[in-house]
N, C-alpha and C positions, 0 to 999 in steps of 0.2 A: 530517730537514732542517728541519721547521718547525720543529722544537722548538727548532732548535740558532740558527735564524732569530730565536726569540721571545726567546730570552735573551740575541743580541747587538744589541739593539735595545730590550728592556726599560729604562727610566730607573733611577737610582740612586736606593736609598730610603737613610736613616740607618743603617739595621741593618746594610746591607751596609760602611758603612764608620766601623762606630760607636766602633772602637778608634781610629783615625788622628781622627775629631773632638773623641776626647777631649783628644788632642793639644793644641790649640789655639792651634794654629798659625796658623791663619784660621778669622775669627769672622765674621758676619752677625748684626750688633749692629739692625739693624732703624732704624737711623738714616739719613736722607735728604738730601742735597744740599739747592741752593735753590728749582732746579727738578725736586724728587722724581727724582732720580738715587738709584739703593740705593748705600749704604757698606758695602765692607768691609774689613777692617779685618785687617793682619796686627800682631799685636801680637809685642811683645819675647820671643823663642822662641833658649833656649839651644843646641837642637838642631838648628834651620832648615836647616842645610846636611847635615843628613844624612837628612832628612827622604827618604825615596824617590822618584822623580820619578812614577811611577805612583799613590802614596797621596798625593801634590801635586797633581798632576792629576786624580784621582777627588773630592778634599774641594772644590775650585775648579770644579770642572763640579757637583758637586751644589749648592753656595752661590749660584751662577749660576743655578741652574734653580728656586729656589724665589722670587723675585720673580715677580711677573705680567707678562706678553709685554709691557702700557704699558711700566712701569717698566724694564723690561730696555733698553728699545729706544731710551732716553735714554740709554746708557749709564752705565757704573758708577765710581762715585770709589774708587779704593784709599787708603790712607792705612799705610804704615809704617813701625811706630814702630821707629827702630835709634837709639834715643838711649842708649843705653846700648852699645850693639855699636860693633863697627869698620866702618871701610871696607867690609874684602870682602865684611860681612855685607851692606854696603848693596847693592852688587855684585851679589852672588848672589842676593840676591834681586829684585833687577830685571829680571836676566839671567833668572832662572827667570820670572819674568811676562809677560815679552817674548815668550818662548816658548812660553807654555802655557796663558797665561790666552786661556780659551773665550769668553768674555762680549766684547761693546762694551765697549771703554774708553771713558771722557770725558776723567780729569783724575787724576794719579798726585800724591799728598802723599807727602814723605819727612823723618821727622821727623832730620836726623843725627844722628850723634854727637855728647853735649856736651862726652867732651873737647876741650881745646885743636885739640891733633894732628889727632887723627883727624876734626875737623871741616874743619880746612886740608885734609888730605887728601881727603876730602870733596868737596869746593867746588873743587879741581887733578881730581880722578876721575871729576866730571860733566859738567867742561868737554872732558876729553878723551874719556871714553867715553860719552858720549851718543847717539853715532850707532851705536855695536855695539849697544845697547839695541833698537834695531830698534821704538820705540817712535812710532806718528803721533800720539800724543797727549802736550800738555805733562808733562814732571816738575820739579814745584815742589819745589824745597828748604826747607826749614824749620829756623828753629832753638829756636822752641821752639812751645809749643804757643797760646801767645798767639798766636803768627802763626798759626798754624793756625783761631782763633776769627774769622779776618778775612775767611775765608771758608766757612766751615760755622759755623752756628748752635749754640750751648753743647747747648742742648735735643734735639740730635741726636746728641751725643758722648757717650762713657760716661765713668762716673766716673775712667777712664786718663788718657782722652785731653782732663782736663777741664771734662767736660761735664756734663750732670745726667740723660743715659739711664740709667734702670737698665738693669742686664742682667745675667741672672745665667746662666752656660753651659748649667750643668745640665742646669739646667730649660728652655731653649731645647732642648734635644737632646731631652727628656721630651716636650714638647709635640710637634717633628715626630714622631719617631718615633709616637707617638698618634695624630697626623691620621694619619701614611701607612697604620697598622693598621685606623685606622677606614675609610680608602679601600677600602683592603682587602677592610674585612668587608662595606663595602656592594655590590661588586663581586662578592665570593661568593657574599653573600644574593640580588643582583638573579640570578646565573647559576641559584642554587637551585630559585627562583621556576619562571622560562623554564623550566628542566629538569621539574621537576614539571607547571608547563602546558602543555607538550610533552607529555610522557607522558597527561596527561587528555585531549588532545584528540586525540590516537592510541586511545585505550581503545574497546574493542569494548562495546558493550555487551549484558549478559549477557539469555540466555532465560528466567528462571528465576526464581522470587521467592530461596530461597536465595541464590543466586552475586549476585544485584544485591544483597541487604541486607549481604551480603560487601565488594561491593565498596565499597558508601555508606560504610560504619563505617573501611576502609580507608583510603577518600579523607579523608575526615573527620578520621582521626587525624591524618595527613600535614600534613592544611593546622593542622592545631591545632598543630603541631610548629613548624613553619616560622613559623604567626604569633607563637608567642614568641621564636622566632631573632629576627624581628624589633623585637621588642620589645626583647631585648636590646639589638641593632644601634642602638635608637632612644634607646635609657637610654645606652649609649655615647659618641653622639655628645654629648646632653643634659651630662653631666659631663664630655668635653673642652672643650665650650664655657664651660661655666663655671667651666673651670680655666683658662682662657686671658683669660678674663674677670675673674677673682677681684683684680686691682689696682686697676680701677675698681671692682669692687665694697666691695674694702676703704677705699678712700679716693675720696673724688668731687675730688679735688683732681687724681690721676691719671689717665691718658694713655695711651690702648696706641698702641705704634709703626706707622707704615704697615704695618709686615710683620705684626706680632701683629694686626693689621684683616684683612691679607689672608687671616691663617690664622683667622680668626673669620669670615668670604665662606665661604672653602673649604668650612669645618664646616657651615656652616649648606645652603651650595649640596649637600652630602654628604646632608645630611638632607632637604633639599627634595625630592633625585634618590630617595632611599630612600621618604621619603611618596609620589612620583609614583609608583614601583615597585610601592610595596603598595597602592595604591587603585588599579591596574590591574591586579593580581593579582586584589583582592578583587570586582572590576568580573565577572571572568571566574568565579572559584570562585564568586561570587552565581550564574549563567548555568548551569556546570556542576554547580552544586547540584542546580538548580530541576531541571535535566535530569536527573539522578540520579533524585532524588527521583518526578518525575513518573516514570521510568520503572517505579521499585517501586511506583508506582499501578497505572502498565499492568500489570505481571507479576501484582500481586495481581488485578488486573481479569479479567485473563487466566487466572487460575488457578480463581478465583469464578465465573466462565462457564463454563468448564467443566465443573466440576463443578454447576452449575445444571443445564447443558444437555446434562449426561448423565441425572438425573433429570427435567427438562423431558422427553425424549425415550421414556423411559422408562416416563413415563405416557403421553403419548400412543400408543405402543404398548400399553399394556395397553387405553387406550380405543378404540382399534380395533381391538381383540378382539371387543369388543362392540357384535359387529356382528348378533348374533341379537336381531331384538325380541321373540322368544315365541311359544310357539303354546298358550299356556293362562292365564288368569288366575292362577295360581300362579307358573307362571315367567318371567310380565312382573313382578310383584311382587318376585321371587325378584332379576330383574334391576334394580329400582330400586332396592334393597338396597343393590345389590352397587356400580350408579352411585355411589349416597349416599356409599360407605365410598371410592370412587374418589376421588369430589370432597373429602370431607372431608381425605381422604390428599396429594391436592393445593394445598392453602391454602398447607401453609408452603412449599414450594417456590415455587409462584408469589408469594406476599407477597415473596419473596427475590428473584425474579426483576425483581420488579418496582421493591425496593430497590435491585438492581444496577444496572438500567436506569439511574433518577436518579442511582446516582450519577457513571453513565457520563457523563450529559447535564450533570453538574456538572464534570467534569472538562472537556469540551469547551468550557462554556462558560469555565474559571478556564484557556481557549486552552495546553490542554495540545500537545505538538508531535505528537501521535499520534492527529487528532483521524479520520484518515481508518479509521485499525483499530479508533477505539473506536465512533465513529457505526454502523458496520454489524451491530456484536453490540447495541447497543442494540434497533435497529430488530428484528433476529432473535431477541432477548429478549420483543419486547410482542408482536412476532408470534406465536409460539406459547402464549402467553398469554390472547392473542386466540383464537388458533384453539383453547384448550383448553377457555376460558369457551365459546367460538360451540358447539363440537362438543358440549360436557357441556349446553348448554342444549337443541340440536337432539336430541339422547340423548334429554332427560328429555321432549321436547317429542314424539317418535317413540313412546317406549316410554309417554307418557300415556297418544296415541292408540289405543296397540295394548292396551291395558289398558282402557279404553273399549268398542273395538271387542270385545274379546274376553266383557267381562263382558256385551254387547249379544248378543255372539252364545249367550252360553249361555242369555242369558233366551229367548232366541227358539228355542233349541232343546228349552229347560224348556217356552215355550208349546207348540212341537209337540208335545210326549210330553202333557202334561195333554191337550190338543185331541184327540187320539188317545185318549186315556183314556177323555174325556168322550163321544165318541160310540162308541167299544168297551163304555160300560158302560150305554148307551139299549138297553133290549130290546126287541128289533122287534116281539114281541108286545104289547108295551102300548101300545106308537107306534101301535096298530093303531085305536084308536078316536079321535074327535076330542078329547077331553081329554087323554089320555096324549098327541099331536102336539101339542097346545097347549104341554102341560108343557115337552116336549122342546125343543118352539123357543123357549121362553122361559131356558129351561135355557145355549141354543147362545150366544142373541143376548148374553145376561151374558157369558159367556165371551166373545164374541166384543169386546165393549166392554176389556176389558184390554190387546185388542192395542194401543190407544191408549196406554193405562196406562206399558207396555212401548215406545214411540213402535215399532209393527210395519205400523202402517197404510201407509207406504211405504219398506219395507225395503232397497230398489235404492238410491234416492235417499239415504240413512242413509250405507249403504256404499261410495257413491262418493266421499263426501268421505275416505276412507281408502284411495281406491285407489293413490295415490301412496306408502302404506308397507307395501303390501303382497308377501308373498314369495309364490312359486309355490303351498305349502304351504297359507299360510295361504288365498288366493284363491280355491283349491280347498274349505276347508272350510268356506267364507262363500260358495262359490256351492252346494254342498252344501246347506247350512241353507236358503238363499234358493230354493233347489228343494223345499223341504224343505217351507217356508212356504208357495209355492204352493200344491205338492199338498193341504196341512191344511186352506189356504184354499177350494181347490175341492173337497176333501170336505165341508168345512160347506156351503159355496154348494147339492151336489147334493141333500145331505141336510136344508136347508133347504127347498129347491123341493120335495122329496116328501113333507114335515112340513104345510109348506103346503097342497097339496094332500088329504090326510088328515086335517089340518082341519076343510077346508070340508065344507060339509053334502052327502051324496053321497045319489045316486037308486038306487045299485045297494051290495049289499055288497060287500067288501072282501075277497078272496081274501089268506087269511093266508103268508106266505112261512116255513116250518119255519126256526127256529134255526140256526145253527150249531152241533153237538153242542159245543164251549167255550164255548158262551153259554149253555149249558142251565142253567135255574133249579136245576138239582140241584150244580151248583158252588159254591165259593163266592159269597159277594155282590162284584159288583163293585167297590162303594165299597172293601172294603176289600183284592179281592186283584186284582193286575192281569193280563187276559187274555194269555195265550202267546201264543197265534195270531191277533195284532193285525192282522197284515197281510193274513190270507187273508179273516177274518170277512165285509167288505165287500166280497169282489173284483166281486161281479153289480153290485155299485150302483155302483165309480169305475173311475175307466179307469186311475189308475194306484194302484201298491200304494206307501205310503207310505214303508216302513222298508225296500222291496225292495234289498237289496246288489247285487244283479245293475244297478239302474238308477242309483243311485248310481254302480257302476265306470263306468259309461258315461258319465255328465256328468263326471266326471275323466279321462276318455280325451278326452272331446271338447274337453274346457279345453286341457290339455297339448298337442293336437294344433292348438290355434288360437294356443298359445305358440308354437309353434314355425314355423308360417306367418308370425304375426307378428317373431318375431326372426327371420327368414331372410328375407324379401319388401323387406324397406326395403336391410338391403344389399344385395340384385340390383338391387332398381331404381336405388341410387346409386351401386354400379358401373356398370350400363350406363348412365346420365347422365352420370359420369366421360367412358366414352369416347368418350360422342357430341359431350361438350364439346371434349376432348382435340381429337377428328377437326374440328369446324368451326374451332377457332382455330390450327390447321394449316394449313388452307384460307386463312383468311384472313392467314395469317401469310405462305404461299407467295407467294399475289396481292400483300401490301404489297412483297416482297422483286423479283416481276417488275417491277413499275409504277417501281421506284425504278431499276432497271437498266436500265428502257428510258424512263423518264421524266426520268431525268437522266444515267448516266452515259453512254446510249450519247448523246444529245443534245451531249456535252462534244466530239461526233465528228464533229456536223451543222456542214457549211459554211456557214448561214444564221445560224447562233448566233454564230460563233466569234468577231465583234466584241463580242460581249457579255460575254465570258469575262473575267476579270480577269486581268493578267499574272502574278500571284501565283500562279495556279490553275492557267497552261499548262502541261501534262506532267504534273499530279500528281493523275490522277486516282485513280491506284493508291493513293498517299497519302491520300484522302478518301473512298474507300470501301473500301482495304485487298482480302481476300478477300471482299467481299459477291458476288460473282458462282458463289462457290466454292460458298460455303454455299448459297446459291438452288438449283443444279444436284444439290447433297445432299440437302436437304429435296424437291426436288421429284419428282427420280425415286427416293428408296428411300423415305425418311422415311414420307412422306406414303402411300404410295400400302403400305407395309408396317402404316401403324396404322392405315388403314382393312379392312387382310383381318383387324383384331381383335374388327370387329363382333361378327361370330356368338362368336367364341372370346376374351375379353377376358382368360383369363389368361396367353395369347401376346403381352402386349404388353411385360412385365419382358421376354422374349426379346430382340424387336426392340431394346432400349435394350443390352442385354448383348452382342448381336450386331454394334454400332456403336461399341461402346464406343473401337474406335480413330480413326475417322472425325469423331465426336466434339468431338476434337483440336484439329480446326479454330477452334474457339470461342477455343482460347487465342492462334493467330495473327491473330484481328479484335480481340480485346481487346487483344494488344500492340501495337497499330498504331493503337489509340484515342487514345489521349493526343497524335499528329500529327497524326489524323483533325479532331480538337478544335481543337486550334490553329488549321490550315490554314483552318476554316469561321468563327472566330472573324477572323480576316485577311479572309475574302471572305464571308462569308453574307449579308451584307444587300447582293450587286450583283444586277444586274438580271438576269442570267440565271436565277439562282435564282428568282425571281418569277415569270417568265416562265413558266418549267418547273410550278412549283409552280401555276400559273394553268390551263395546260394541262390538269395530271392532279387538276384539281379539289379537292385537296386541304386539307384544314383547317390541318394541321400543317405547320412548313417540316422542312428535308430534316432537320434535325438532329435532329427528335424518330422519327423514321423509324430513324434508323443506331443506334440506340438499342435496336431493337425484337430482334438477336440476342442481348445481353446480357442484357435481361430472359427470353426465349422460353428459356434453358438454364436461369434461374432457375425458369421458369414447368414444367417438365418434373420439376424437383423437388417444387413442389408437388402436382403432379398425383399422384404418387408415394406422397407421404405419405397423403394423401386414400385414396391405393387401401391400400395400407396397414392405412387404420382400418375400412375393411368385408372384412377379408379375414384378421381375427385366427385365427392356429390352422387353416387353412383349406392344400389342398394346394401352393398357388402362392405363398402368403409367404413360403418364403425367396428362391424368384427374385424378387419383388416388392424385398425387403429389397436383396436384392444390387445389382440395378438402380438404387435408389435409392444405394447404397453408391459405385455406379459414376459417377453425377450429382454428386455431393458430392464427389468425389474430383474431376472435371472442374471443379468451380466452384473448388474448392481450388489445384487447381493452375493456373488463370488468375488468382486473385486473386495467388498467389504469384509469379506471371509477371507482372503489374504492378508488385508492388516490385521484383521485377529489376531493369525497365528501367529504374527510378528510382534505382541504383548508379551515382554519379559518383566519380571520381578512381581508380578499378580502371585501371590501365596494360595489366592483360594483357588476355584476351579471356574472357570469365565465361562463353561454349560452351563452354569448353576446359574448365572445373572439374567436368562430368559435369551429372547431374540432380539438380535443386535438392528437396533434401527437406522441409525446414522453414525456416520466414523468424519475426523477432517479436522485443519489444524486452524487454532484461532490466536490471537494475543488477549492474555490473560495477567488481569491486576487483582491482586486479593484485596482483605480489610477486615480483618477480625479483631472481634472487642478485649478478647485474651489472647495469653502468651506473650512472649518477649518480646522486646522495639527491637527490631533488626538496626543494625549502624546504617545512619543515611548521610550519604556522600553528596559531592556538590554537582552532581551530571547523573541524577536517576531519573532519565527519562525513559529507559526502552523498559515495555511489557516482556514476561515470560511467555514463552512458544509454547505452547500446548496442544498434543494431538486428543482430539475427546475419540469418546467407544461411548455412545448413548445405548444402553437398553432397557429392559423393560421395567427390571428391577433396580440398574444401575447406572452412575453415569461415573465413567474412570476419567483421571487424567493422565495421561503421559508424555513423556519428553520424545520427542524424532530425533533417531539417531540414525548416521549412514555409514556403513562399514564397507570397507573392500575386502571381497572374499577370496581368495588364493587366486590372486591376479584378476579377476572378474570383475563386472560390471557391479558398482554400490548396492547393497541391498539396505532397505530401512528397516530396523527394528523399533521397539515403544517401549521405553524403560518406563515402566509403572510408577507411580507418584502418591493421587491419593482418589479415594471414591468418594462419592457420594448416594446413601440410599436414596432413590428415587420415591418412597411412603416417606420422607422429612423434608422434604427439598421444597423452595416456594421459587417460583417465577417473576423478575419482572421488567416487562417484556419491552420500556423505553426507559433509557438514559439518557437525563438532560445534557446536552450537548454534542451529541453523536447518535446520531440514527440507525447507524451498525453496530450499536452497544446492547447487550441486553444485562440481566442479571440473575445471578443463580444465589439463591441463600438457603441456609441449611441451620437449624434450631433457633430459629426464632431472630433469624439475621445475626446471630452467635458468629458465623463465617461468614463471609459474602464474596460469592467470586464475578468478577466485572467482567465479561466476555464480549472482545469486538473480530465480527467476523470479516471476511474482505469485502463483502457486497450485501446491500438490502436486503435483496431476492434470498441469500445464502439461512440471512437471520432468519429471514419469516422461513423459512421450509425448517428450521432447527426448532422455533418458537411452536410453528402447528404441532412438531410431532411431539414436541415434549409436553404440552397441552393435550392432547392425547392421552399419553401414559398417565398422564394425574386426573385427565377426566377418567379416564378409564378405572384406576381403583380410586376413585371416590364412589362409582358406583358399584366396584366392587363391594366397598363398606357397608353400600345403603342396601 
């Protein structure tokens, strides 16, 4: 029907009636009256009267239509010539214009007949039929064309009708037909355009450096296509115009006709309309370039990050491998190696990471439109960059010290074997006189000067500055040595004081003490072989035996067993400070929750107040404190009085929270009644009774930061939680711990979720009726439904619509977020409701090609299809399990 609409209502071009113009029968000689009236002109036509009434009226309706609406609307002069014809030619053809001509008339010339006759007849034929003419506008007779110059100007008239128009048919038919094809083409080329910037501004855009450098080169071709179309289009009109122009260009003496001006307007307004076209085109493809292009930044950005930050990740897991500092000076060394080969292996990736960084930050700043995706891999680029340099430096900084401490420990365990040596190879028999004691302590004291040498003089102190990199192992074998060092120390010290002694000048001999058979002079020399039996030689003279294995396991038993006090002692005493904290701010939390029940709300009930009340506030007290009496009655007889039997027993207290878990509950009916609660005190908080009240029960805070203190106290239960949590790792009570906590989370969760509830406006039905609300949280959303209207598409429809969803059981809503400011307060968000979907029609499906945070929701058979992209992976799959879920769940309903 449109179609058939658009071509009875299309104008007449030339082409369609270009055999009947050839005719010419009637001309549009471009010549004008006195006051710019257009002339036309039926000239002397043998065939006139058989001319068809329909190809009369087609050449007469288009001749009419090519003057401009001014000129038309003065009406038009006829002029024709039957000076050659008869009567009835004059007849007929007046007759036919009477009838058919479309246009305003102004003024009819009729040149007659020159013969005699037929001019008598003439001049009898006008007087009699002039009124069948049916004409309101005069018809002047003429007899010849001199009369005709008395009123139309020569320079208007063609060379016929003796005048000095040129006017050559032809080429008058050459030229419209020309404009009307160049109309034409600019109307094609502008739809071409739109059609093309339509299609870019629908274009998805691709994930992928491939498919975008596809698409770029595509685009690209197209618009390179299109802007020589138009070049064409622009050379076209350029050469109609100066063929239409070509008699004043050949002579400055000529003149173009009003009409040849108006078809020189036309051309030029065709070409004007074309230039506006493509600098509004090229306005757009500049826009869609830049977008293009910047987007094959992002993908390459995206692609470069990647693959950085798989090798980024990859060293830093190899670097926390190396998490052994050593237990020997060989294989700390072994380990800085292996660092060195680490670090060095990481240069170029980090030099690249760090490349990518900048050129992220270049991008952001040359206000690329992606600035929110690239800012974040920047930042996560220098970060591990950071943390590789921080971590490789702490490494080299760790594995110094241990390489330090390790070369300190061997020299001090080299002094104890030489210390040991040096007094295993003193032979008691020659210590025996006072020179030989002299020797020997002269012998000890040198030796003993090295310890300095060696910094051994105070070896605790050395070692504590290394107790912060130290493993159980190594601790062990530096407290080892450090016992080790005593002992040496107190063998010289004892064997010192009996040298001394054997020294001095004595009054009595010197009762010799027998050898040890391994010390016997009949062995070899000390210097050069060293005694087996080190340990027994001296047992009479030191209390403890130096090299004894047996005393050594024992200061490793006692270390290990003073670890393990120490790791077990701080988590008992900060779990039982947990619960004794837990247990007091229960206490105090029950006492704030009595004082406000009986300090204000039962007071709202005292007859001595009730003047004070505000009218606003009569009846609603339920409203301004909701269930706060419910929760008091809960906390005070089970709560409370259940976490205090956890004293002795504190890993019965995950119970108690597991045990309540439906009781609980309650928390989400005082928080949905908060948002009134709020109001209502914002209408009345500052009247006097609150004061009053508040003066009474001595308190600092007025009532509103009170009704505040449930919200936080289920917040506060989680922390607790977590706390217990981290002294209870691996231990028998963390998964009930875990659970417990799992149970909190899920209560805070579902009162948070039970806040945007009540914040659902324009829902008509009743949102209890739609089951239990699973998931709430706001996504970008694209539709595509098979029915209903084309919405108008514009040249920049890139942004998705914002959608908060309400998933439940039965339902899944969408809604619009909106944020109001409430009588001077902080924004509150509401959810103007939109549209639903039944959960029993709905189909899933759960990847979209090109976007891994896309999924799909469809509803009768893909009839709807709503395209949902959430902000992160993790977010889809937690939305995709649960709504898999609700459709596993009644399909076996069904079954």
């Amino acid at each position: 029907t449109d179609e058939i609409m658009q071509q009875e209502i299309r104008p007449l071009v030339a082409v369609d009636i270009i055999e009947q113009l050839h005719r010419q029968f009637a001309i549009l000689s471009g010549g004008r009256g006195k006051d710019g009236a257009p002339i036309i002109t039926f000239p002397e036509c043998a065939g006139f009267s058989d001319i068809p009434d329909e190809d009369f009226l087609n050449v007469v309706t288009y001749l009419t239509s090519i003057p401009s609406l001014e000129a038309a609307s003065i009406g038009f002069i006829i002029i024709i010539d039957r000076r050659r014809d008869k009567w009835s030619a004059v007849k007929a053809s007046l007759t036919r214009i009477a009838g058919a001509f479309p246009g305003n008339l102004q003024l009819v010339f009729v040149l007659r007949p020159s013969r005699f006759i037929q001019r008598t007849i003439a001049d009898i034929g006008i007087k009699l039929y002039r009124d069948d003419f049916k004409m309101k506008v005069p018809i002047i007779m003429l007899n010849s064309v001199s009369d005709l110059h008395g009123y139309i100007d020569k320079s208007q008239l063609t060379r016929e009708l003796g005048g000095t128009l040129e006017y050559g048919h032809s080429q008058w038919i050459h030229h419209r037909t020309a404009i009307e094809n160049f109309a034409m083409t600019v109307k094609t080329t502008a739809q071409m355009l739109q059609t093309f910037g339509t299609d870019l501004a629908e274009t998805e855009l691709p994930n992928d450096v491939k498919c975008t450098e596809e698409l770029l080169s595509a685009h690209t071709d197209h618009h390179s296509k299109l802007k020589d179309e138009l070049k064409l289009a622009v050379k076209q009109g350029a050469t109609l115009l100066t063929c239409i122009r070509e008699p004043v260009t050949r002579s400055a003496n000529s003149k173009l006709s009003p009409d040849e001006l108006e078809n020189v307007a036309t051309v030029e307004r065709l070409l004007a309309q074309l230039d506006e076209t493509e600098k509004a085109f090229d306005q757009f493809w500049t826009k869609h370039h830049l977008k293009l292009e910047q987007c094959l930044q992002l993908r390459h950005f995206e692609h470069d990050f990647r693959e950085v930050k798989l090798v980024l990740d990859n060293l830093m897991e190899a670097q926390a491998s190396f998490a052994d500092i050593g237990d020997s000076v060989t294989r700390v060394e072994n380990f800085l190696k292996e660092q060195k080969q680490l670090e060095e292996k990481g240069q170029e990736p980090l030099e690249k990471a760090q490349s990518l960084a900048l050129h992220g930050e270049q991008l952001i700043q040359n206000n690329h439109y992606a600035v929110d995706s690239i800012r974040p891999k920047c930042v996560e680029l220098r970060r591990i960059c950071d943390d590789f340099t921080n971590e490789t430096k702490k490494k080299y900084d760790i594995l110094g010290k241990s390489l330090e401490l390790h070369k300190q420990l061997d020299k001090a365990s080299q002094w104890c074997e030489a210390g040991i040596y040096l007094l295993a190879s003193q032979a008691v028999d020659k210590c025996q006189s006072q020179e030989g004691a002299e020797t020997a302590l002269v012998e000890i004291e040198k030796f003993l000067m090295t310890a300095k040498e060696h910094q051994l003089s105070n070896p605790k102190e050395f070692y504590n500055q290394f107790d912060m990199i130290l493993t159980p192992e190594i601790k062990a074998n530096a407290q080892r040595i450090l016992q080790k060092l005593e002992d040496v120390q107190e063998m010289f010290d004892k064997r010192q004081v009996s040298l001394k002694k054997l020294a001095a000048k004595q009054t009595r001999p010197v009762q010799p003490v027998a050898p040890h058979p391994e010390s016997s002079p009949k062995r070899g020399s000390p210097k050069t072989t060293r005694p087996a039996g080190v340990g027994t030689c001296h047992a009479a003279a030191f209390k403890h035996t130096p090299v004894s294995n047996t005393h050594f396991f024992c200061l490793i038993h006692v270390y290990f067993l003073e670890q393990f006090v120490n790791n077990i002692t701080p988590c008992f005493f900060s779990f039982s400070h947990i619960i004794n904290e837990l247990i007091e701010t229960e206490r105090v939390y029950v006492e704030e929750l009595q004082s406000i029940i009986e300090g204000y709300a039962s007071e709202m009930d005292n007859p001595n107040l009730v003047h004070l009340i505000p009218s606003a506030l009569q009846n609603k007290k339920d409203v301004l404190f909701g269930n706060l009496p419910e929760i008091y009655e809960f906390h005070n007889r089970h709560v409370l009085i259940e976490i205090e039997n956890c004293i002795e027993n504190p890993e019965l207290l995950a119970r108690c929270f597991l045990k309540r878990k439906e009781d609980l509950q309650i928390y989400e009916k005082y928080c949905q009644n908060k948002p009134r609660s709020e109001a209502l005190w914002r209408q009345c908080g500052d009247s006097i009774f609150f004061q009053e009240c508040q003066r009474k029960l001595d308190h600092k805070l007025s009532l509103d930061a009170y009704l505040l203190k449930p919200v936080q106290r289920i917040t506060k239960y989680q922390l607790i939680l977590k706390e217990m949590l981290k002294c209870s790792k691996n231990s028998e009570g963390t998964a009930e711990l875990e659970e417990a906590l799992a149970t909190v989370l899920d209560i805070i969760k579902s009162v948070n979720d039970s806040m945007h509830q009540i914040a659902i406006t324009g829902y008509e039905g009743d949102v209890s009726e739609l089951g239990k609300l699973l998931m709430q949280g706001s996504f970008n959303v694209w539709t595509d439904h098979k029915k209903g209207h084309n919405k108008v598409k514009d040249l920049a429809r890139f942004k998705p619509m914002q959608r908060h969803l309400f998933l439940y059981t039965k339902m899944l809503l969408f809604c619009k977020k909106r944020e109001e400011n409430t009588d001077g307060h902080e924004k509150t968000a509401s959810y103007s409701f939109k549209n639903s979907l039944k959960m029993s029609t709905v189909g899933i499906t759960e990847n979209v090609k090109g976007d891994n945070k896309k999924f799909e929701i469809w509803y009768n058979g893909r009839e709807e299809v709503y395209i949902i992209q959430a902000s992160s992976v993790e977010l889809k799959n937690t939305w995709i399990s649960e709504i898999r879920k609700v459709l596993t769940g009644q399909l076996e309903a069904c079954r």
